[in-house]
N, C-alpha and C positions, 0 to 999 in steps of 0.2 A: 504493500500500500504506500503511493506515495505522501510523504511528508508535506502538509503545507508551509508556505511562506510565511515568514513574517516580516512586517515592514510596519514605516510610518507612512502616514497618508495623510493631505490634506481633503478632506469631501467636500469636490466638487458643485455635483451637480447629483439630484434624485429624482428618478423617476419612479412611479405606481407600475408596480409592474406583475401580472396577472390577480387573483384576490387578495393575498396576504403579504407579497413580496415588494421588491425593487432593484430595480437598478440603478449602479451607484458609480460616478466615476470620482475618479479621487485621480491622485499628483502625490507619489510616492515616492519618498527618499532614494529609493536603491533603487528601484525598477519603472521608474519614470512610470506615463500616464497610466492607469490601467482602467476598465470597465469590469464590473461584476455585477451579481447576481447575487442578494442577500437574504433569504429564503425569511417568512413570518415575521418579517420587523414592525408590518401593523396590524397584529392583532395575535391571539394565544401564547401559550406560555413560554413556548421555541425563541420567540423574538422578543420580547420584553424588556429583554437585558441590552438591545440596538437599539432600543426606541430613542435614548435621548441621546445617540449618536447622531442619530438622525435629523439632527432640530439647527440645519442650517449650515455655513462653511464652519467645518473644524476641523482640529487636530486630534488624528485619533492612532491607536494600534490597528492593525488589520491583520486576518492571515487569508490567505487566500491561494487555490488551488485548478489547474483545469490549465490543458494545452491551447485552447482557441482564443480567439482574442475577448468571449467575453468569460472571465474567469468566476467561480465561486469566492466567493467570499464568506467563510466560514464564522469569523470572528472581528467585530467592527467598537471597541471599546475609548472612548472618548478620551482625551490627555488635556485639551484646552476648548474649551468655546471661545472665539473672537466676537467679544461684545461689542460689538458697533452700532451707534447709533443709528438710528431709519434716519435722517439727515446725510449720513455715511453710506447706507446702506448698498446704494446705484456704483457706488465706487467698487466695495467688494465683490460685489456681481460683476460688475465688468474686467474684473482678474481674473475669477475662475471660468468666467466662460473666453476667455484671450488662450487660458491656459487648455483647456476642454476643445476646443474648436482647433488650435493652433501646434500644439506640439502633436508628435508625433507617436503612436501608441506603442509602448515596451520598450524605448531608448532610456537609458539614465539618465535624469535630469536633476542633476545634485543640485546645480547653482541656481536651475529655477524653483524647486523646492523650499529652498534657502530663501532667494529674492521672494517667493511668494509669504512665506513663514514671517519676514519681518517687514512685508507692505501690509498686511492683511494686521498686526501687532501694531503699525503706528497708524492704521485709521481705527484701531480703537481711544484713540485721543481725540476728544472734539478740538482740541488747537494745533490738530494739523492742519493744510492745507493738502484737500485730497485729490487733487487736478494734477498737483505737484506727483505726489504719491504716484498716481498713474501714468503721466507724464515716463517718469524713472523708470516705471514698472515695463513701459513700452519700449523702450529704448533699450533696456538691459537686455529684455525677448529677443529685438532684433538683431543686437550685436552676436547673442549666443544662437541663433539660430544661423549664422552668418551672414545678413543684410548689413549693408552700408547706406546709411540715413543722405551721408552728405550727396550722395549718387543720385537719389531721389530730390532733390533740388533744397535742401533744409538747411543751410548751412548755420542759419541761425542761432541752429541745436549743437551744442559740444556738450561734451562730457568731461568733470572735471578726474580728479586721483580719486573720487569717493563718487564718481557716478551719479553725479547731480548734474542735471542742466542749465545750462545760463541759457539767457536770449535777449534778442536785441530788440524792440519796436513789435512785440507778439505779447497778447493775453495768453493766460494759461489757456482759456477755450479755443486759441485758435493755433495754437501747437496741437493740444487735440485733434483739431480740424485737420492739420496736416497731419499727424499723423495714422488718421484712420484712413485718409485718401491712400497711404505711403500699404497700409494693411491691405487694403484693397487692393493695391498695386502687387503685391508678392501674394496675396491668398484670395485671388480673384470671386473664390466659390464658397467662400467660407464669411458670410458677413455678419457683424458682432451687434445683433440686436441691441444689448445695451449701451451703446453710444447715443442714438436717440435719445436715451433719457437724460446725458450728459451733457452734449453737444447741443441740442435744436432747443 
């Protein structure tokens, strides 16, 4: 019998998935994106103990098991809730769905793990600035995916020693602006519904 995995995961995104179940994608330390399959997590006694894993993005254990790309997920036990405010709220959603939509299923993705881990930590601060936050958050994606921003006409945008942006004569919304066009530009078929809620 094989052994399942275990990892960290951040959860993504949850879907209802036949009467009791769902499907779950999460952004794993060691095994980059994955999708599962989390058997009774709303409703009897099997699942009870995922219910409040379930209640939004977190940081959680997982273990999980299965050759195809949607895997079991046997075990989904909670480490952190990222408490952000519903004012914050449109920012953290449009991380994990950049991340859900955008990488690639089963690569390692240490540093976006990482980067996700502590954008998702400082919009639990009402005195951040979350435009900023995502701003960083896009920019670190495109570099580790290997896109070059300046190529895409942005020159505006640099990155310092600590991967912060400056810019010259641009609101935060309208670096957004450019770079959801620039998203659009390398992930033609993949569009980030929550930008709308950001941007317009």
């Amino acid at each position: 019998m094989v052994q399942p995995i275990s990892d960290r995961a951040i959860i993504l995104q949850i879907k209802p998935y036949r009467e009791t179940s769902a499907i779950v994608s999460t952004l794993t330390e060691h095994n980059g994106l994955l999708r599962g399959v989390l058997k009774g997590n709303r409703g009897g006694r099997s699942g009870k103990r995922n219910v409040q894993a379930l209640q939004g993005i977190s940081l959680s254990n997982i273990s999980f098991s299965g050759r195809s790309d949607l895997k079991t997920f046997s075990r989904v036990e909670t480490i952190k809730q990222y408490r952000i405010s519903v004012s914050l709220l449109t920012h953290s959603l449009l991380l994990a769905e950049l991340c859900h939509k955008l990488l690639a299923p089963g690569q390692e993705e240490g540093m976006m793990f990482d980067l996700l881990h502590t954008s998702l930590n400082s919009l639990t601060s009402d005195a951040i600035d979350p435009d900023e936050v995502a701003i960083n958050f896009i920019i670190r994606l495109l570099e580790n995916q290997g896109y070059d921003l300046l190529s895409e006409g942005i020159p505006e945008i640099t990155l310092s020693d600590h991967a912060e942006f400056s810019q010259t004569g641009m609101t935060h919304k309208e670096v957004l602006v450019s770079l959801e066009k620039v998203l659009m530009h390398y992930f033609p078929r993949r569009s980030i519904n929550t930008f709308s809620y950001i941007t317009r």
